[in-house]
Backbone bond lengths (Angstrom), bond angles and torsions (degrees), N, CA, C in turn:
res aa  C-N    CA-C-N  psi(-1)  N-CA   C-N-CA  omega(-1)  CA-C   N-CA-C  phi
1 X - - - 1.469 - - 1.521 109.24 -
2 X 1.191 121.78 139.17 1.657 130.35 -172.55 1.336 99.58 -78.27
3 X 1.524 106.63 153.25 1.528 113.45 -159.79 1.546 111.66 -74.08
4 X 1.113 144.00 122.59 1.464 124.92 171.76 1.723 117.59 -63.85
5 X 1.441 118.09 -10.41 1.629 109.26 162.30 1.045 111.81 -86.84
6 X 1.649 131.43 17.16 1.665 104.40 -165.94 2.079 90.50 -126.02
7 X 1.230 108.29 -29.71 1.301 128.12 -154.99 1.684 101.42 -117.40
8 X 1.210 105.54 -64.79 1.913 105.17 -166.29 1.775 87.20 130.67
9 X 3.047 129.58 -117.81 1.749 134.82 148.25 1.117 84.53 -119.20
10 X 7.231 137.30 -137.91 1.319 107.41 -115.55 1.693 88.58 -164.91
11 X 2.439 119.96 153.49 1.281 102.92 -112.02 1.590 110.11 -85.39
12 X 1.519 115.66 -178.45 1.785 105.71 178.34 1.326 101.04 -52.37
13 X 1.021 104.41 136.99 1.207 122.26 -144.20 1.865 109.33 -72.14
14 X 1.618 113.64 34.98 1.426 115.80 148.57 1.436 97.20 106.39
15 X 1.628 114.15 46.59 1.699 99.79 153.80 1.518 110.16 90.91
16 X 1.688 116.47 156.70 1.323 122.34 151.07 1.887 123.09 -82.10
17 X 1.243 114.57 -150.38 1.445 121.49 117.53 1.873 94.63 106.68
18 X 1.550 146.19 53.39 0.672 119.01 177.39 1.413 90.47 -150.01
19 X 1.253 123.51 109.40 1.832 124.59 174.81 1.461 138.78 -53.29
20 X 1.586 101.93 -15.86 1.369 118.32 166.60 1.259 120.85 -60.72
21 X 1.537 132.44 130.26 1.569 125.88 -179.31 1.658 105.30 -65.31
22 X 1.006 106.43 132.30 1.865 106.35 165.82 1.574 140.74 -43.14
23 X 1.625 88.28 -24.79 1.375 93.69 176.49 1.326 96.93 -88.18
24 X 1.131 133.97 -23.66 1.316 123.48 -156.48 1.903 103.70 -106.47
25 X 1.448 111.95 3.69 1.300 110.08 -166.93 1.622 114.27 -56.41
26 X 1.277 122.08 130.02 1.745 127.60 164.99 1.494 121.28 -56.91
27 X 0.946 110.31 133.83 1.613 112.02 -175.26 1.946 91.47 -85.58
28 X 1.251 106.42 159.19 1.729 113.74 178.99 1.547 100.65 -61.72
29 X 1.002 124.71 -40.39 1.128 119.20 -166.22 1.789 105.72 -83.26
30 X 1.088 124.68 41.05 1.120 111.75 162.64 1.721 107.44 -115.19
31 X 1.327 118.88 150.76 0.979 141.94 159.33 1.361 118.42 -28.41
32 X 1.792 152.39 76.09 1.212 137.12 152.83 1.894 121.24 -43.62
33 X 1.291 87.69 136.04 1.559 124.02 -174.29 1.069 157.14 173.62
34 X 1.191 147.41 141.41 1.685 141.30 -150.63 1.464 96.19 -83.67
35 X 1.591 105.44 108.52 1.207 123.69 153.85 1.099 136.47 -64.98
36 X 1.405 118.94 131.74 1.552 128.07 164.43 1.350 127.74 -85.80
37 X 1.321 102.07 -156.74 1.815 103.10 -173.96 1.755 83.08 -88.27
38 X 1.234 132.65 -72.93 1.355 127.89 173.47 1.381 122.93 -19.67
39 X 1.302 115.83 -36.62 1.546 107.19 174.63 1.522 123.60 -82.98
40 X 1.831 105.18 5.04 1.334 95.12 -173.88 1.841 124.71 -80.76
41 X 1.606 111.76 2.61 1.194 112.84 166.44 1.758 114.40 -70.65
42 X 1.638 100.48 -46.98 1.755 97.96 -179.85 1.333 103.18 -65.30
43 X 1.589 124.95 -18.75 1.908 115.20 -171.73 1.323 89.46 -73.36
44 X 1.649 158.11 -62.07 1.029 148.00 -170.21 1.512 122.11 -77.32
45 X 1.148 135.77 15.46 1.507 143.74 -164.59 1.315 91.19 -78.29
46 X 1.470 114.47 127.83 1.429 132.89 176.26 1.589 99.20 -67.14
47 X 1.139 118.18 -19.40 1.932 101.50 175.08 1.188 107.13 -83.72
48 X 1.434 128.96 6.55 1.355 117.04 -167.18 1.732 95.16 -125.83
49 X 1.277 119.66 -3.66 1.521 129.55 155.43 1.655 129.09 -58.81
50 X 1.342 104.78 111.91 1.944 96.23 163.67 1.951 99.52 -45.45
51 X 1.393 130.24 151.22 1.619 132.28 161.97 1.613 84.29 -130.60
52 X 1.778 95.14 162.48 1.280 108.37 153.38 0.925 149.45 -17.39
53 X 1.958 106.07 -62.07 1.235 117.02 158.55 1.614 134.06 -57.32
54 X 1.698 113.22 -15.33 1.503 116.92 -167.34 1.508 104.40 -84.94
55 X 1.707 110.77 -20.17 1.447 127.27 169.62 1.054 121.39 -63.89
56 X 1.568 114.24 -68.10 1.295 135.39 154.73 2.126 115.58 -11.54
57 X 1.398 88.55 -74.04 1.706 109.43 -175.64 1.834 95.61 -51.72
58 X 1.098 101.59 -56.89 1.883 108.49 -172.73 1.664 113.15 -56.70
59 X 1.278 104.14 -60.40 1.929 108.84 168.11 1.845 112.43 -38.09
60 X 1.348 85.58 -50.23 1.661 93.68 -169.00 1.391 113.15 -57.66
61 X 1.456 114.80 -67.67 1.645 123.58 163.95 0.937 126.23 -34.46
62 X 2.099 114.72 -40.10 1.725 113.55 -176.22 2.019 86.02 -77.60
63 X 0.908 125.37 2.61 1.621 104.31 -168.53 1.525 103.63 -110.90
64 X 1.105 120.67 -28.04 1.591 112.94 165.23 1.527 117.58 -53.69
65 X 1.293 83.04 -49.23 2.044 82.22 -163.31 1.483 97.87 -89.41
66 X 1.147 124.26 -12.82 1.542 114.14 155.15 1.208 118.39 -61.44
67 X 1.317 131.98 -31.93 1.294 153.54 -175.57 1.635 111.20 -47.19
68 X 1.759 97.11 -62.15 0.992 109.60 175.41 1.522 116.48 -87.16
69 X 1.122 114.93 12.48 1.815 107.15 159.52 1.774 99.19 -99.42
70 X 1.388 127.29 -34.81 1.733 110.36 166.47 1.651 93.18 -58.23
71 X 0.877 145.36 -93.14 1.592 139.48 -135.78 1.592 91.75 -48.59
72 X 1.349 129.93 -6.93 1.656 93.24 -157.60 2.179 85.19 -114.32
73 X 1.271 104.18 -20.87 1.299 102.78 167.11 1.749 110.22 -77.18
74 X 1.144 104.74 -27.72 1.340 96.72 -179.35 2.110 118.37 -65.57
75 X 1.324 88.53 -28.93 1.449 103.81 170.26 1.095 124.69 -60.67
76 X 1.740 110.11 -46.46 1.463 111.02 -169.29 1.714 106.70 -86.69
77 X 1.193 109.37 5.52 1.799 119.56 164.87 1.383 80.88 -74.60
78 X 1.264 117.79 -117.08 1.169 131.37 -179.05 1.495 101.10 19.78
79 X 1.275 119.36 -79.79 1.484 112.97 -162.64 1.895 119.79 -66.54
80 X 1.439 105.16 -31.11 1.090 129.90 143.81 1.456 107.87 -6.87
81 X 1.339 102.79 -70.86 1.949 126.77 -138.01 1.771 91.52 -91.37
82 X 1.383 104.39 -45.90 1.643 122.38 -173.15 1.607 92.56 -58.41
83 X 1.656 125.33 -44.09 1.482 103.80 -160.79 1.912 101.96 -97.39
84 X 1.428 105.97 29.74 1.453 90.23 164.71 1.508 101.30 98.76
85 X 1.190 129.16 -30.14 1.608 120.43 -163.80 2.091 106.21 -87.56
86 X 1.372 99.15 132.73 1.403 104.92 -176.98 1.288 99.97 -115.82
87 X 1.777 109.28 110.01 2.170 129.27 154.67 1.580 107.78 -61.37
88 X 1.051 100.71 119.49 1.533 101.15 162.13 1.559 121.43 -46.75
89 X 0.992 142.13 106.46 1.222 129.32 -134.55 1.858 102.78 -76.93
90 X 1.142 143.81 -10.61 1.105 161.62 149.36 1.486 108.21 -40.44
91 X 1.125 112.68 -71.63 1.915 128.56 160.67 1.577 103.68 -55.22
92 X 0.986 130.09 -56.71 1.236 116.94 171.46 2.022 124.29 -40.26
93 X 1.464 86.96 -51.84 1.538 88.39 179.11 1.005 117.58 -56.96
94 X 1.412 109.97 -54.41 2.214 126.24 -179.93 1.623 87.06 -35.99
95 X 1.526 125.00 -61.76 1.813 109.88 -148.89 1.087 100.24 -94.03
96 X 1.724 146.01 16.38 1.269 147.37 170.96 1.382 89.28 -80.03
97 X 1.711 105.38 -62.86 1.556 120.13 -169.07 1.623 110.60 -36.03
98 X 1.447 113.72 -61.92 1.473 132.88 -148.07 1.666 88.53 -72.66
99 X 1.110 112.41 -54.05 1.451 100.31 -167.60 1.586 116.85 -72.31
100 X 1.770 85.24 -32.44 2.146 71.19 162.19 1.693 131.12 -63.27
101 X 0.983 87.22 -35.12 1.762 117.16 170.95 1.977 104.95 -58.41
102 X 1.033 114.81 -21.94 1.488 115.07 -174.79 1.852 110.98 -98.48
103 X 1.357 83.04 -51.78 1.469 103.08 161.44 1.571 113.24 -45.11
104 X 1.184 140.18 -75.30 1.126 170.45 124.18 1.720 92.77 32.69
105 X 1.580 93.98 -74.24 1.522 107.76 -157.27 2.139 104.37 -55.07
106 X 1.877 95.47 -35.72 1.562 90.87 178.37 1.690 119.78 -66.14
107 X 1.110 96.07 -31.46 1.692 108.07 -161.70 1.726 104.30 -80.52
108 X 1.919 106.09 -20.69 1.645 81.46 -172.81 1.927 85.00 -88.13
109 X 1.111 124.69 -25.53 1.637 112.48 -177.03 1.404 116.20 -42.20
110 X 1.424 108.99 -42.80 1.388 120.38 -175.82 1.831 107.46 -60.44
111 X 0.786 74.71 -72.51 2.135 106.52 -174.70 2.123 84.70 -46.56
112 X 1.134 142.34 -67.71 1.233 133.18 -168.83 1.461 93.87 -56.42
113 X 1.099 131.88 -58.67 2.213 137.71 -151.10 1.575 75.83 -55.43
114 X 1.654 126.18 -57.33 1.641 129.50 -138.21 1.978 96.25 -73.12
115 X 1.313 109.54 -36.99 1.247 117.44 166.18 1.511 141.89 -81.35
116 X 0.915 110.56 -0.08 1.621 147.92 -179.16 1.256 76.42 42.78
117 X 1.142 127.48 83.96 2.130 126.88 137.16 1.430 100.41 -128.77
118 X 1.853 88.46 168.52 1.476 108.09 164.93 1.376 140.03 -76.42
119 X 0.699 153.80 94.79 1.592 150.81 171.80 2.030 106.33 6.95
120 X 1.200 132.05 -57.81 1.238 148.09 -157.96 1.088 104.06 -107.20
121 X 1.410 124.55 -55.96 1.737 108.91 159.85 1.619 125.30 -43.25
122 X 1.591 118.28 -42.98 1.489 119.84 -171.48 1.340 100.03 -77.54
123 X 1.423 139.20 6.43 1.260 147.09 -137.69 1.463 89.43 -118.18
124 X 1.522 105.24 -61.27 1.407 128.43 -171.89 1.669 112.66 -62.14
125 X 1.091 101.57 -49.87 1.480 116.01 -163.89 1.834 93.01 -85.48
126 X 1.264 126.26 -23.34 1.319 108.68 -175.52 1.618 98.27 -81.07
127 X 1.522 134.88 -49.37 1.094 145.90 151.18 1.574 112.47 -11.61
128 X 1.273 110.52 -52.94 1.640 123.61 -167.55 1.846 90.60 -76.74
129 X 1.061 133.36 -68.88 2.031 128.29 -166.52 1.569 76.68 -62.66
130 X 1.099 138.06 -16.28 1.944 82.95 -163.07 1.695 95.95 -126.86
131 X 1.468 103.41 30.75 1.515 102.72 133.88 1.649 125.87 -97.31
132 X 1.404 96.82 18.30 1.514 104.00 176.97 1.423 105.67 -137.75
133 X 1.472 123.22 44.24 1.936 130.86 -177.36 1.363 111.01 -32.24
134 X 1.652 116.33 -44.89 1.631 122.71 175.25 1.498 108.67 -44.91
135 X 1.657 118.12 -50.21 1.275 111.33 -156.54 1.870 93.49 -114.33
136 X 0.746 122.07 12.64 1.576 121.88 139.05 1.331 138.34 -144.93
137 X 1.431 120.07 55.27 1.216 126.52 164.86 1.549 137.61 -15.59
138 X 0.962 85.14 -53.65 1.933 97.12 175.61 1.526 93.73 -75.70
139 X 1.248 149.82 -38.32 1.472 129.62 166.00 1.451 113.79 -43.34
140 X 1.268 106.81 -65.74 1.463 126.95 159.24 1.637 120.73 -5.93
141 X 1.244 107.17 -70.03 0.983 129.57 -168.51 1.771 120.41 -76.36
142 X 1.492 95.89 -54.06 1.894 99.79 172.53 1.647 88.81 -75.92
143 X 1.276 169.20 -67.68 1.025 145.10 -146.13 1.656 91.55 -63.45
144 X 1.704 122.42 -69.18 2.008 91.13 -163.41 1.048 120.62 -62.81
145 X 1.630 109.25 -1.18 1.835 112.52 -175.30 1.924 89.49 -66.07
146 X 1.270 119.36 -43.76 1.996 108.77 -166.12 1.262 106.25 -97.16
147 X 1.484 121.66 -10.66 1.848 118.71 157.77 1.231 103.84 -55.67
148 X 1.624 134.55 -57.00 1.335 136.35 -156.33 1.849 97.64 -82.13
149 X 0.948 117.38 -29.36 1.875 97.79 172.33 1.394 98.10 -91.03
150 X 1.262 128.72 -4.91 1.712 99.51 160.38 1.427 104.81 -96.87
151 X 0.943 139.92 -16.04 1.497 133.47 175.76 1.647 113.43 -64.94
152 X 1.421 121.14 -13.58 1.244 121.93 -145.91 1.889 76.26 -123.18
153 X 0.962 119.57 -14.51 1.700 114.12 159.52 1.478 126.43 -77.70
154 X 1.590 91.04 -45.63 1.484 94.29 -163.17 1.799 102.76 -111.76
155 X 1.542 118.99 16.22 1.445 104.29 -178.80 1.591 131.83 54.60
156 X 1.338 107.76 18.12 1.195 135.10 160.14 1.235 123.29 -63.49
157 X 1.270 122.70 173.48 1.987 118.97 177.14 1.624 73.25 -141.20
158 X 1.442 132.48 98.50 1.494 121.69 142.45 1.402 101.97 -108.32
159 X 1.002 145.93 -15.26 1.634 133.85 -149.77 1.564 95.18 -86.29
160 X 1.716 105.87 116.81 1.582 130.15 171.00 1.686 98.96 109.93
161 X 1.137 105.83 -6.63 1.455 100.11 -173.86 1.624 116.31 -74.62
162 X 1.404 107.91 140.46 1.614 102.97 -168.66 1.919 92.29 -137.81
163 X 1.602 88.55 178.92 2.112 86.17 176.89 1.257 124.15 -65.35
164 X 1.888 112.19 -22.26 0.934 109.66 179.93 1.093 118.91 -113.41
165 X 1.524 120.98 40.73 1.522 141.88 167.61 1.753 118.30 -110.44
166 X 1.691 95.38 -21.78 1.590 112.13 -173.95 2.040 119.55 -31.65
167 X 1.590 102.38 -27.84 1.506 109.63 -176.97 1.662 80.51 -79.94
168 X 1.214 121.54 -76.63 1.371 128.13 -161.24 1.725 119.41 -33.70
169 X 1.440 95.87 -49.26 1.838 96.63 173.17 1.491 105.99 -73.47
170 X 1.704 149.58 -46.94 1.701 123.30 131.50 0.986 102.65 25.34
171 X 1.389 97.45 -121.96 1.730 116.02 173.75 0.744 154.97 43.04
172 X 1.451 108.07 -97.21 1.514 151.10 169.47 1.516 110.73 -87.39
173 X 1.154 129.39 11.93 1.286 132.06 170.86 1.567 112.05 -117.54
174 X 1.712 110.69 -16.20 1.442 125.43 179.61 1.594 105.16 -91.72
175 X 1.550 121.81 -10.67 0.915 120.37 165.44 2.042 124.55 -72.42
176 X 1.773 100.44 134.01 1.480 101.76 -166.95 1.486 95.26 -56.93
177 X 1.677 124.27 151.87 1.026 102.05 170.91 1.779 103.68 -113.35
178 X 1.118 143.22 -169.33 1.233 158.77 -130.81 2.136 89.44 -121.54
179 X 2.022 105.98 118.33 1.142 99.20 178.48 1.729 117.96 -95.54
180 X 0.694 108.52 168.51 1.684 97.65 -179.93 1.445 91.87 -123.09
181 X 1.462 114.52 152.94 1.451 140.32 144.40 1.648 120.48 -61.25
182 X 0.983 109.12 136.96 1.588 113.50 174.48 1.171 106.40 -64.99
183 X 1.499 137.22 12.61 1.518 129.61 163.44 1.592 107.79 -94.80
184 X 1.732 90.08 -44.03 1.532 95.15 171.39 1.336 134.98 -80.61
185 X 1.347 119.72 -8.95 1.428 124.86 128.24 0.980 128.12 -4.49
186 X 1.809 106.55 -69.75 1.522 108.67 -153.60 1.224 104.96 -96.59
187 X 1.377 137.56 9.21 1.274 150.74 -134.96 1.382 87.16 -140.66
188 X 1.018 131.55 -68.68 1.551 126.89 -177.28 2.103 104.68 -62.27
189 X 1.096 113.36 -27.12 1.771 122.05 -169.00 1.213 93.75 -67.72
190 X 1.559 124.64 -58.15 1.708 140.74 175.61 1.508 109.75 -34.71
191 X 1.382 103.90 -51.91 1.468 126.71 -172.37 1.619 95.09 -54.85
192 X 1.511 102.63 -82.55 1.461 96.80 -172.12 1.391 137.87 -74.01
193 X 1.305 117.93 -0.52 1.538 123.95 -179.17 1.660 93.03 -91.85
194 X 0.960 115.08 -19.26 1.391 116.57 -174.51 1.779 101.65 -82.37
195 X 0.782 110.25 -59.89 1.829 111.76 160.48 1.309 126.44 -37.52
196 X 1.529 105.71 -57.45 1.388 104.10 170.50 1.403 117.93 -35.95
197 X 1.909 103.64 -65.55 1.394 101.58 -156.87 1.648 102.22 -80.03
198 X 1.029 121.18 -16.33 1.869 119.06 177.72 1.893 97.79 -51.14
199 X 1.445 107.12 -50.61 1.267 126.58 -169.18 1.347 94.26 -56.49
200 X 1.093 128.09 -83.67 1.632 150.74 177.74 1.770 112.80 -23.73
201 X 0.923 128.15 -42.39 1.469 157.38 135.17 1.297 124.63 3.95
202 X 1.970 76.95 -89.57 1.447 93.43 -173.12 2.075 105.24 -88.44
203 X 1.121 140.35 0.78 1.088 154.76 118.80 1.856 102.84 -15.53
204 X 1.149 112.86 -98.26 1.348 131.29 167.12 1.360 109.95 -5.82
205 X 1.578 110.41 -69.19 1.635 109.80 -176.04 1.573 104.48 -81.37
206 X 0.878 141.35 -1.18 1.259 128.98 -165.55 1.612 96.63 -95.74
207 X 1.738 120.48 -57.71 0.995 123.67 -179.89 2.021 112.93 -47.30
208 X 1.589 107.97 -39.92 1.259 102.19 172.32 1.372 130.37 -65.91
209 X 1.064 115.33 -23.39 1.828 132.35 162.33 1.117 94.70 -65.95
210 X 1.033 134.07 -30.93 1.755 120.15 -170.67 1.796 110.68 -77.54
211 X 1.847 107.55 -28.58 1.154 121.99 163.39 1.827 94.07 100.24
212 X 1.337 95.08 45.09 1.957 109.77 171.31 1.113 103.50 -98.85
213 X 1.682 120.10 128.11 1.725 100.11 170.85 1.365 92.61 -104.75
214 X 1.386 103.91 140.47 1.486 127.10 -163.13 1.599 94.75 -98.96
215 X 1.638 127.60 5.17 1.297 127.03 154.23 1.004 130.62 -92.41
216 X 1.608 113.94 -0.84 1.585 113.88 144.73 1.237 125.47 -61.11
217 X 1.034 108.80 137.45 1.443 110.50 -173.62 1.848 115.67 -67.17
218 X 1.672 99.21 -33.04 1.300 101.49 -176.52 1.823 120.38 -79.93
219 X 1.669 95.88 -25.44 1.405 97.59 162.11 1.359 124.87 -84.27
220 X 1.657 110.97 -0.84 1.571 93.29 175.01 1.529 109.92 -102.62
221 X 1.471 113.21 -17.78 1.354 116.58 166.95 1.735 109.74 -40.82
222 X 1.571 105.44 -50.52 1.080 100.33 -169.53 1.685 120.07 -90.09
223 X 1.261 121.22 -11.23 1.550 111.98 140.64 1.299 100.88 -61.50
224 X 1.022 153.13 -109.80 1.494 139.16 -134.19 1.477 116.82 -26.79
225 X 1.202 116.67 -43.71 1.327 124.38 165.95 1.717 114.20 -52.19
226 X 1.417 103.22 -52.80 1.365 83.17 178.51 1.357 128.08 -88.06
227 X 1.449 112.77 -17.95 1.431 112.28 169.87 1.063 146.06 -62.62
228 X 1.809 93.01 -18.99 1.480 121.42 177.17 1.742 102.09 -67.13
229 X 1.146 116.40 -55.68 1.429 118.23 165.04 1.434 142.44 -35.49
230 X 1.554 89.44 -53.95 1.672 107.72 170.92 1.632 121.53 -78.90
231 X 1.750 109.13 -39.77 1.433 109.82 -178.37 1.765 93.90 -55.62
232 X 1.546 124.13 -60.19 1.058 109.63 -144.70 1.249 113.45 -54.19
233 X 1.432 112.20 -68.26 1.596 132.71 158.82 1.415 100.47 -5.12
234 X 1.376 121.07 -42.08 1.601 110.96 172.69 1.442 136.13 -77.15
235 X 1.251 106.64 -21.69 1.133 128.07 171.67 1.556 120.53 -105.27
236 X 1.122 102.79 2.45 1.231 113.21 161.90 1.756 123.40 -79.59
237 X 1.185 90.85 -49.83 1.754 120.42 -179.39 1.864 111.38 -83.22
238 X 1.271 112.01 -18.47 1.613 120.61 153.73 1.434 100.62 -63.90
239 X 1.345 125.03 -52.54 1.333 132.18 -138.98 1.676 89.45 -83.75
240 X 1.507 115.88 -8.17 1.637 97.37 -166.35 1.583 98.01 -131.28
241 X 1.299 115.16 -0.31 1.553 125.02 171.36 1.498 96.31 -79.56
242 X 1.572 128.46 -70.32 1.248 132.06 165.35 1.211 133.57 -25.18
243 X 1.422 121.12 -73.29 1.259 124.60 -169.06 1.599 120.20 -139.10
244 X 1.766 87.78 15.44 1.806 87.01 169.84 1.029 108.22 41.71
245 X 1.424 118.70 59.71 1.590 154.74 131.76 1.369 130.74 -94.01
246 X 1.597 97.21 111.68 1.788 103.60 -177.22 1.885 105.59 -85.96
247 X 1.738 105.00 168.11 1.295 82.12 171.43 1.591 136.82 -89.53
248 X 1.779 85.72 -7.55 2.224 83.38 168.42 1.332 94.17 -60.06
249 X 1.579 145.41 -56.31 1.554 134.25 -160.65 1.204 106.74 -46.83
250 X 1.418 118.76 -49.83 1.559 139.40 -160.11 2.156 93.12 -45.27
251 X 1.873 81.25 -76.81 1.861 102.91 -173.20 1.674 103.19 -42.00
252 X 1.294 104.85 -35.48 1.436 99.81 -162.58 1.649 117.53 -81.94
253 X 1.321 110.68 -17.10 0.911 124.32 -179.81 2.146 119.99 -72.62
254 X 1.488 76.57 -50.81 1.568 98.31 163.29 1.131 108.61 -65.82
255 X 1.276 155.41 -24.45 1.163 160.17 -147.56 1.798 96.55 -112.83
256 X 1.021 123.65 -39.35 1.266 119.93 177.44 1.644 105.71 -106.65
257 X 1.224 130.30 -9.15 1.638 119.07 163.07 1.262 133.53 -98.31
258 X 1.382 116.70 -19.76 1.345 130.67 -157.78 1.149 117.99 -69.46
259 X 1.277 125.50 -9.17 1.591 140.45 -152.69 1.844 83.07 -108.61
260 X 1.436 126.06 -34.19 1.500 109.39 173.54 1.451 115.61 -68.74
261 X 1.534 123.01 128.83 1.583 139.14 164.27 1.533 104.31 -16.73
262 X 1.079 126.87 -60.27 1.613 121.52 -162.47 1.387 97.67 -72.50
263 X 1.563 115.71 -45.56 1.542 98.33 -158.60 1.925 96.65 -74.80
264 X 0.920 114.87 -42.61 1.758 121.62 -149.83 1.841 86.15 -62.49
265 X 1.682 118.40 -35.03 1.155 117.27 179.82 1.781 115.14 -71.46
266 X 1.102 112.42 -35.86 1.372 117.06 163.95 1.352 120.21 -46.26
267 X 1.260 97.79 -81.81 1.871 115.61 -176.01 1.411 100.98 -50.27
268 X 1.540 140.32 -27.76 1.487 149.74 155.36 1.597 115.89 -33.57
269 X 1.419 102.91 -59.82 1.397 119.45 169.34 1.336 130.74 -86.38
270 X 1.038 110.97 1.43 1.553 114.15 162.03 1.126 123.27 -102.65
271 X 1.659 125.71 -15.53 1.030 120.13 177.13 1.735 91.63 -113.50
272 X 1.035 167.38 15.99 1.901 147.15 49.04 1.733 102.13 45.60
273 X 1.325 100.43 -104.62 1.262 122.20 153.45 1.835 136.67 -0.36
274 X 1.878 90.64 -53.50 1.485 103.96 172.90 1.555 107.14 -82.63
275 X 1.159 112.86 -36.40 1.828 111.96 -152.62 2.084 78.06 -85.63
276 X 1.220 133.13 -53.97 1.499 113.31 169.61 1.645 115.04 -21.05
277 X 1.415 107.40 -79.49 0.833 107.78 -163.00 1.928 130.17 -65.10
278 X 1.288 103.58 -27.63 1.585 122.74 149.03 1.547 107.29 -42.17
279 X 1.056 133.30 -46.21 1.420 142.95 -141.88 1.815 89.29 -90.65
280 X 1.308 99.79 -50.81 1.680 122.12 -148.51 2.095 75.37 -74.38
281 X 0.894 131.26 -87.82 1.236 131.90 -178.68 1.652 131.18 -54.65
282 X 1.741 114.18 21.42 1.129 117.72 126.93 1.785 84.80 102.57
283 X 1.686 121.52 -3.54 1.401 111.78 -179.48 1.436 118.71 -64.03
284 X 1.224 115.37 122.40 1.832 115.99 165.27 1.427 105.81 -39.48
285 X 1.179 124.71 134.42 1.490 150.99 158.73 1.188 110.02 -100.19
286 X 1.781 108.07 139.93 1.741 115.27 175.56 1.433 111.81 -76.54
């Protein structure tokens, strides 16, 4: 899990711009050609459709290995911070952003070639299920699962944001948000790292009752994925039962305290603290 002193926890979810209906989108690998009335069974062939699931599978993949480009930028802050050098934290964000953003651009090329889709079709068709969240949830869900790790790079509010929310995210970003004290900082950090890993935990044993060994590598990849989702969400919703703390306040707060000795030493030891106790109760680590 990426550090909350170095970072704050993936992106809108990839643009407009493609005229093809979603259900009906062509995979690359189909054949261009002047269609007839005869070809209109292969023009609608559900194998030749983006589905839910082809969204689903694509979000998920671009969010692992995105995953591991936040943890590895989150590190080189860290070391950054360890040898003395202070980013304006403004400049800091821009080159967190850009390089996730660079990163980004290789990994979805890959991840589209491995899936044979288009860039503008998966665009379209992801756009198209999640004006219907009821009847595709799991779209739903892996898209704010990679809004919220890019938001947690770049200090953004995209996660839930859609085209026809664009006035609404405006908005809600022009709204003042709520400052915290560097006491309340550390008081709200306690709160939620403590959630996480309670969350994280009990995740852990549940999946092992289920009879998952979480020392596969392929089943723990995929807890991490989901825990990453669920812990936060938990500690998110501690953070606003408690002390009516959102998480831009949360990031922002860290973002303007962390650089003081007590807090950067705090938030140090609590997340110390978390990866122990993760460790001690048998959770897969990235």
């Amino acid at each position: 899990m990426p550090s909350a002193t170095s970072t704050a926890a993936t992106v809108a979810a990839l643009g407009l711009g493609c005229t093809v209906l979603a259900y009906s989108a062509k995979r690359l690998s189909s054949t261009p050609k002047e269609p007839d009335l005869t070809d209109l069974d292969d023009i609608i062939d559900e194998d030749d459709c983006i589905t839910p699931e082809d969204v689903v599978t694509i979000f998920d993949k671009l969010f692992i290995q995105m995953q591991q480009v936040v943890l590895q930028l989150s590190q080189q802050v860290q070391q950054i911070q360890m040898a003395g050098q202070v980013i304006p934290e403004k400049q800091l964000r821009g080159l967190l952003k850009g390089e996730f953003e660079r990163a980004l651009t290789q990994c979805q090329a890959a991840v589209y070639e491995e899936n044979d889709v288009d860039a503008d079709c998966l665009e379209e068709a992801t756009w198209e299920f999640l004006q219907s969240p009821d009847e595709h949830p799991k779209v739903k869900r892996a898209v704010e699962r990679f809004q919220k790790l890019y938001d947690s790079i770049s200090g953004e509010e995209t996660c839930g944001w859609t085209p026809g929310k664009a006035t609404n995210k405006t908005d809600a970003n022009a709204v003042a948000k709520k400052e915290l004290s560097a006491e309340e900082l550390m008081k709200a950090a306690t709160i939620y790292f403590d959630a996480i890993t309670e969350k994280m935990v009990e995740m852990a044993e549940q999946w092992k009752e289920e009879g998952k060994d979480l020392k596969d590598p392929s089943v723990a990849k995929q807890f991490q994925m989901e825990a990453s989702t669920d812990a936060n969400e938990a500690g998110e919703e501690k953070l606003k039962s408690e002390m009516d703390v959102s998480m831009p306040d949360f990031r922002s707060a860290v973002d303007t305290h962390s650089r003081r000795p007590d807090v950067g030493q705090t938030l140090g030891m609590l997340q110390m603290k978390q990866q122990q106790e993760l460790v001690a109760a048998g959770v897969p680590m990235m």
